[in-house]
C-alpha positions as CSV (number, residue, x, y, z in Angstrom):
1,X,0.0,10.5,24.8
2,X,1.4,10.5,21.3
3,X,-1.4,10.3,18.2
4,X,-2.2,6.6,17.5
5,X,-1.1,5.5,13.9
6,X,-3.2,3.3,11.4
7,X,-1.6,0.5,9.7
8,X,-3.3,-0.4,6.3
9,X,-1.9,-3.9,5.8
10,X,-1.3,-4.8,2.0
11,X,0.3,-7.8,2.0
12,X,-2.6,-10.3,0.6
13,X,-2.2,-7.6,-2.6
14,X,1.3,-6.1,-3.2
15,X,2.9,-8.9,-0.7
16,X,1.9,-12.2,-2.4
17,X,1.6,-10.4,-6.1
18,X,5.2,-10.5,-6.9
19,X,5.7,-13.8,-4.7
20,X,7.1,-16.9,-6.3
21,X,4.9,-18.7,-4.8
22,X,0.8,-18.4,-5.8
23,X,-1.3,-19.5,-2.8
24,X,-4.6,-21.1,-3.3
25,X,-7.7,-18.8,-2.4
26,X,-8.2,-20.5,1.1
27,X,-4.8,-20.1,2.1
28,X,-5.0,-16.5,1.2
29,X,-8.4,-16.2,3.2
30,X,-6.7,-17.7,5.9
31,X,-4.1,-15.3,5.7
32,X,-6.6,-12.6,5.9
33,X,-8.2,-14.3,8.9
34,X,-5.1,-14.7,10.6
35,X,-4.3,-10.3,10.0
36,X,-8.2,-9.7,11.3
37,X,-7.3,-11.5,14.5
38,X,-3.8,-9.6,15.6
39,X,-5.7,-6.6,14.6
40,X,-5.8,-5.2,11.6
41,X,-8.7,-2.7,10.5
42,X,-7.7,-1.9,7.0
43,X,-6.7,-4.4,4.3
44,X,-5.8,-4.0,0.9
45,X,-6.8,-7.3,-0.5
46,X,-7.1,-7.4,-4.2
47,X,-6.4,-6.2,-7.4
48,X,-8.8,-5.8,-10.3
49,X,-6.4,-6.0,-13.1
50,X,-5.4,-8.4,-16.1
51,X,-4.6,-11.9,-14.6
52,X,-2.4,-12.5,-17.4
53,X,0.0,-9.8,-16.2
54,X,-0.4,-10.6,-12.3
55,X,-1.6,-14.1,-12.5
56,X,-1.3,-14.1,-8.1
57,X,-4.2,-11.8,-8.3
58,X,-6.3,-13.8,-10.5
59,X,-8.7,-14.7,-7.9
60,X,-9.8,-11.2,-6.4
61,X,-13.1,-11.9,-7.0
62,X,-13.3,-15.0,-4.8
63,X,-11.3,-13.2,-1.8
64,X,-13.8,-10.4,-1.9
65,X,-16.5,-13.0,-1.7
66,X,-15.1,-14.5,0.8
67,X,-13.8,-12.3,3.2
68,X,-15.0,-11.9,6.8
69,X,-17.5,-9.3,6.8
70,X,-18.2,-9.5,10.6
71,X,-14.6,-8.0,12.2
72,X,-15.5,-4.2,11.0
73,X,-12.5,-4.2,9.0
74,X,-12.1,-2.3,5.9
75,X,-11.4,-4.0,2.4
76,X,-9.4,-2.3,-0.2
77,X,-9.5,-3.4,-4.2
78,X,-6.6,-1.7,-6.6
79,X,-7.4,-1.1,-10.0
80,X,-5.5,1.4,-12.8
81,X,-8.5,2.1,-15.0
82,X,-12.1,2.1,-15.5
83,X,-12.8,-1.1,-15.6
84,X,-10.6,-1.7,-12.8
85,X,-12.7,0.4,-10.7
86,X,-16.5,-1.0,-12.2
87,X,-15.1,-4.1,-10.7
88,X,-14.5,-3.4,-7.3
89,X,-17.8,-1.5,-6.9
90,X,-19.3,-4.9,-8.4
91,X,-16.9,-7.1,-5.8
92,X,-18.5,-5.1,-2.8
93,X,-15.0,-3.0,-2.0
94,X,-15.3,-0.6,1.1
95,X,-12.8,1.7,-0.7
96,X,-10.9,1.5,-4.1
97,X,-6.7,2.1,-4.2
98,X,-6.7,3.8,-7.3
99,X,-3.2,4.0,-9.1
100,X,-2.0,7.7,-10.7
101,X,1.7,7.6,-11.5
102,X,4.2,9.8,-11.2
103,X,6.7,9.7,-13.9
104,X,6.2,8.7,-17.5
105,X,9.5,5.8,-17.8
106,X,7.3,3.9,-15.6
107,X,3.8,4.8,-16.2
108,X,4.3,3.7,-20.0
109,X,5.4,0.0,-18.6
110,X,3.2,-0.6,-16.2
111,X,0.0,0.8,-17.2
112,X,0.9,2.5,-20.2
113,X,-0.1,5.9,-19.4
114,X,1.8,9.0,-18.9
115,X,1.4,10.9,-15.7
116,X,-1.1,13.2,-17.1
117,X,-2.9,10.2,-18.8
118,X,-3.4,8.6,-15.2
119,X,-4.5,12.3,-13.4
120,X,-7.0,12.9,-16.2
121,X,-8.6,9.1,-15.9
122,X,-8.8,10.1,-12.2
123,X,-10.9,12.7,-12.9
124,X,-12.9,10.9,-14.7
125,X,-13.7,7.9,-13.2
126,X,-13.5,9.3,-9.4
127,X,-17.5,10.1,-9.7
128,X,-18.3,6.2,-10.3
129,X,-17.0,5.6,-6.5
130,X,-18.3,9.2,-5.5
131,X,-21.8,7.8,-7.1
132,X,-21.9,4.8,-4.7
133,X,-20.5,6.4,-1.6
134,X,-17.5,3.9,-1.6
135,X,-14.3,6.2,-0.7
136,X,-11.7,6.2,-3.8
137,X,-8.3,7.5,-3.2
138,X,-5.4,7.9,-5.1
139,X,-1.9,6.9,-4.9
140,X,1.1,8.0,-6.4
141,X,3.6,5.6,-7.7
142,X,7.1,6.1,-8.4
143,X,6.6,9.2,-6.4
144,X,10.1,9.3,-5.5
145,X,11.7,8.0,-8.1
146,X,11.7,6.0,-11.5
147,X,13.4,3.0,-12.1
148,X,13.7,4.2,-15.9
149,X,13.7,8.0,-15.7
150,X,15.3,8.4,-12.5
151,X,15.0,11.5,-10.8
152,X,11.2,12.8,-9.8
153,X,10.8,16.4,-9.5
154,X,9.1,17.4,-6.4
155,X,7.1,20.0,-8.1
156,X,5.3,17.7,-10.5
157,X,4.1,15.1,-7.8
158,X,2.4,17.8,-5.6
159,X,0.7,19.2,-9.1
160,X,-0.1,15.6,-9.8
161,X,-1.7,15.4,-5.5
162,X,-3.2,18.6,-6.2
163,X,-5.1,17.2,-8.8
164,X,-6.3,13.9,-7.0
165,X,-7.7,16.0,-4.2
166,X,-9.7,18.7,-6.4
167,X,-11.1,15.3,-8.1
168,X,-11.9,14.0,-4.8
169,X,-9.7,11.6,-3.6
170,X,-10.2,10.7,0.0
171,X,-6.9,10.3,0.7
172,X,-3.2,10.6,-1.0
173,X,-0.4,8.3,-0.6
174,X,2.9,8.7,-2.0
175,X,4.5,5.8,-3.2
176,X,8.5,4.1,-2.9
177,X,8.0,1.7,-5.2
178,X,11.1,0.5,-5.9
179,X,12.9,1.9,-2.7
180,X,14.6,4.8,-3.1
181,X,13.4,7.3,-0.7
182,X,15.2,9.0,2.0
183,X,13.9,10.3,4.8
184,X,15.2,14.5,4.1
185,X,13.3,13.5,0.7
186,X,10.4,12.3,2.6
187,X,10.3,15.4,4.2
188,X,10.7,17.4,1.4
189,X,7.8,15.7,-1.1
190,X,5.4,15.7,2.2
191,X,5.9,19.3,2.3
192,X,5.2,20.4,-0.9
193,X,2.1,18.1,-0.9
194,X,0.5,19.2,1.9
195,X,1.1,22.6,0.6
196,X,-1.6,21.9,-2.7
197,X,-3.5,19.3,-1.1
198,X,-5.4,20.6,2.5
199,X,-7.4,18.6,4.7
200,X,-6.9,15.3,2.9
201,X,-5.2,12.6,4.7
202,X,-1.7,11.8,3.4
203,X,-0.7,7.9,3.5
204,X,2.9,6.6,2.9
205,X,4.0,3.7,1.0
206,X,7.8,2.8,1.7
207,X,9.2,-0.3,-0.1
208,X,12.6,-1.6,1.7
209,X,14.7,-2.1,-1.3
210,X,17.4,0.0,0.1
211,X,16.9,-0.6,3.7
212,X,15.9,3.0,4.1
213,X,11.6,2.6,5.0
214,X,11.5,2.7,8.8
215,X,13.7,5.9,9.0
216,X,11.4,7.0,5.9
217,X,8.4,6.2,8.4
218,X,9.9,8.0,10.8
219,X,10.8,11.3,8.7
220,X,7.0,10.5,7.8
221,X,5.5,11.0,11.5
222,X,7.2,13.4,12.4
223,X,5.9,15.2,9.5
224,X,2.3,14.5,10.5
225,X,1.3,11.5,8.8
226,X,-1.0,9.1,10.3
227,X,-1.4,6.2,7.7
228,X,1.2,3.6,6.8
229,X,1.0,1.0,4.5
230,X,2.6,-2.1,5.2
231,X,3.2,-6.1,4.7
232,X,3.0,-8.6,7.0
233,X,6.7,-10.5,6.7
234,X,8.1,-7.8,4.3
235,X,7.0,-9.6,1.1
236,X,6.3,-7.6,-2.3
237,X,7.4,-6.0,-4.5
238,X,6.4,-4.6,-8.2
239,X,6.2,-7.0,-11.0
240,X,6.8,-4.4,-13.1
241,X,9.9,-2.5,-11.5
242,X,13.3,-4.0,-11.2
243,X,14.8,-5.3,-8.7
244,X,11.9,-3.6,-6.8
245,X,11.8,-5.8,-3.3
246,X,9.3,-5.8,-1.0
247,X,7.5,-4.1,1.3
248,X,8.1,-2.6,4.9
249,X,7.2,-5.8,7.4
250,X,4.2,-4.5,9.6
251,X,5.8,-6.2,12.4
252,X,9.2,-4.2,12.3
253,X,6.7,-0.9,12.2
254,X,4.8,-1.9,14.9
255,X,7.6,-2.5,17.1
256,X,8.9,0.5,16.1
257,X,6.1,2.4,16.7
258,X,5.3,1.0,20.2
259,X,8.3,1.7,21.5
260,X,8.3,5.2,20.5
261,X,4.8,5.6,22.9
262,X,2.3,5.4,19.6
263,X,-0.9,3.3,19.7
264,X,-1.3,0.9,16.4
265,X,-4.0,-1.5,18.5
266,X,-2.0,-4.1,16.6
267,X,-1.0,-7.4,18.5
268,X,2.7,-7.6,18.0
269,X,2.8,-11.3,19.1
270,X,-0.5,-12.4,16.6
271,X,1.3,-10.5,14.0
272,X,5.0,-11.9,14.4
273,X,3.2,-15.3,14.4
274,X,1.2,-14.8,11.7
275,X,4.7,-14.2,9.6
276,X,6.2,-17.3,10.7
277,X,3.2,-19.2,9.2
278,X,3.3,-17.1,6.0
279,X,6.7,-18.5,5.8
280,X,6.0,-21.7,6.0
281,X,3.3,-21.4,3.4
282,X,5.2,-19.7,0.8
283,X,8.5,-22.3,1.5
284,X,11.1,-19.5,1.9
285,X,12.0,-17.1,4.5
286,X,10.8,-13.4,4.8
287,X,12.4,-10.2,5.2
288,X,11.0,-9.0,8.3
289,X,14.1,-8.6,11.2
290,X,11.5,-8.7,14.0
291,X,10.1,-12.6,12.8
292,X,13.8,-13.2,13.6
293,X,15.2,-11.3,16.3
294,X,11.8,-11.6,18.2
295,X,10.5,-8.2,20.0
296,X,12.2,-6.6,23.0
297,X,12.1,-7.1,26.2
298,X,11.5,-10.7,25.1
C-alpha cells in the first residue's frame, strides 16, 4: 500500500481569478458543490484582497457565507497582509493561505514587498490565526523562479521556509508560479527545505506553463510530499505574472496518482465531469488532457 495523497483543490481561487470569464456567486457555489461531491476535503476558496486588482475575487465574502458547512471539508481564504488575514478570521476560514514571496522582481509587483518585507509580516501577523486556533500557513511564491529576476537561489527560499516555520506556519508550500520548475529542481529546493524546516508538512504548488507539473509532482512524491495543490480543468494563473498559465488539472493528477497505486479518495468520474461543466460555464475549453482523452481503461 503506497501513502494516500491529499489534494487541496484551488480552482474557485487561483482557477477562476485570472479567468476571462467572472462567474456569478451561485455559479461559483455550485462549483464548490459540484468539487464536495467527487470528493474533495480541502478547498481554497477565496481571496481577501483588493477587488480592484482581482475583481473575480470580489465576492469572497459571499462564498464564505455560503459554502456548505455540512461535507466536513476544509475552507481556505488567501490574503497578503494584515488586513487580509482580519478578514478571513471574520469570514469564518478553517485555515488562512498566507502569501510570503520569494524573490524581490515579483514581490514589488504583486504585493509590493520584498522577500524580507513579506517574512517579517509573517511574523507578525501569524499570532492573530494562532490567537483563534485557525491554522495559518505560509506559501512561497515564485519559489522557483521570477518572471522579472529570473533565477531563485535555493539557499534563500529555505531561509525564507525556515522562517515561516519558527513563526508557526502549519504548513509550507513552495510555489511554480509562472511554471518553471523541473523536477531535479524540485528535488533540489525540497531538500534544502526540509533541511531548515522539521516536522512541518511541505505542500507543492506546480503551475503547467511549461508542461513540466505532473513530472514536478512526481519528483515531489517521491521526495516525500503528501499535499498537492491543484485546479479542477487546469484553469489559473497569476494576474500579476506574465504569460503565467494555469494550474495543474486535478483530474490529470488523480489519474496519475491512481494508477501509480496511491489513494486520493477522489472520484475521478465526478471530477472529469465536473470539468466538462466548468467549461461550459466559462464558454471556452480547459487545459486539462484527461477531460479530453477520458481516463484509462475507459
Amino acid at each position: 500500500m503506497r501513502r494516500p495523497i491529499e489534494i487541496v483543490e484551488v480552482g474557485p481561487r487561483d482557477g477562476l481569478q485570472n479567468d476571462p470569464t467572472l462567474l456569478d456567486t451561485g455559479i461559483k457555489l455550485e462549483f464548490i458543490a459540484r468539487l464536495v461531491e467527487a470528493g474533495i476535503k480541502r478547498m481554497e476558496v477565496a481571496s481577501f484582497v483588493n477587488p480592484k486588482l482581482v475583481p473575480a475575487m470580489a465576492d469572497s465574502d459571499a462564498i464564505m457565507a455560503a459554502v456548505p458547512r455540512d461535507q466536513g471539508v476544509k475552507y481556505i481564504g488567501l490574503a497578503l497582509n494584515e488586513r487580509g488575514v482580519r478578514r478571513a478570521l471574520d469570514m469564518g476560514c478553517d485555515e488562512i493561505n498566507f502569501v510570503m514571496v520569494a524573490s524581490a522582481g515579483f514581490g514589488l509587483k504583486n504585493q509590493k514587498a520584498t522577500p524580507d518585507e513579506t517574512a517579517a509580516l509573517f511574523e507578525r501577523i501569524a499570532i492573530l490565526a494562532h490567537d483563534e486556533n485557525v491554522p495559518i500557513a505560509a506559501t512561497l511564491s515564485v519559489a522557483f523562479g521570477d518572471p522579472f529576476d529570473g533565477e531563485v537561489p535555493v539557499a534563500h527560499v529555505a531561509q525564507l521556509a525556515g522562517r515561516a516555520a519558527a513563526a508557526g506556519a502549519c504548513e509550507i508550500a513552495l510555489g511554480d508560479t509562472i511554471g518553471v520548475a523541473d523536477p531535479w529542481d524540485v528535488t533540489a529546493r525540497l531538500a534544502a527545505v526540509k533541511a531548515v524546516v522539521g516536522d512541518v508538512p511541505l505542500r507543492v504548488h506546480f503551475h503547467n506553463t511549461r508542461n513540466t507539473a505532473l513530472a514536478n509532482i512526481h519528483a515531489a512524491i517521491t521526495a516525500g510530499v503528501s499535499i498537492i495543490d491543484a485546479s479542477c480543468g487546469g484553469i489559473g494563473g497569476c494576474p500579476f505574472a506574465p504569460a503565467a498559465t494555469g494550474n495543474v488539472p486535478t483530474e490529470d493528477v488523480v489519474y496519475m496518482l491512481g494508477r501509480g497505486g496511491f489513494e486520493t479518495g477522489i472520484d475521478l468520474a465526478k471530477m472529469i465531469d465536473t470539468s466538462h461543466w466548468l467549461a461550459g460555464v466559462l464558454g471556452h475549453e480547459v487545459p486539462s488532457l484527461l477531460a479530453k482523452a477520458g481516463p484509462f481503461p475507459g
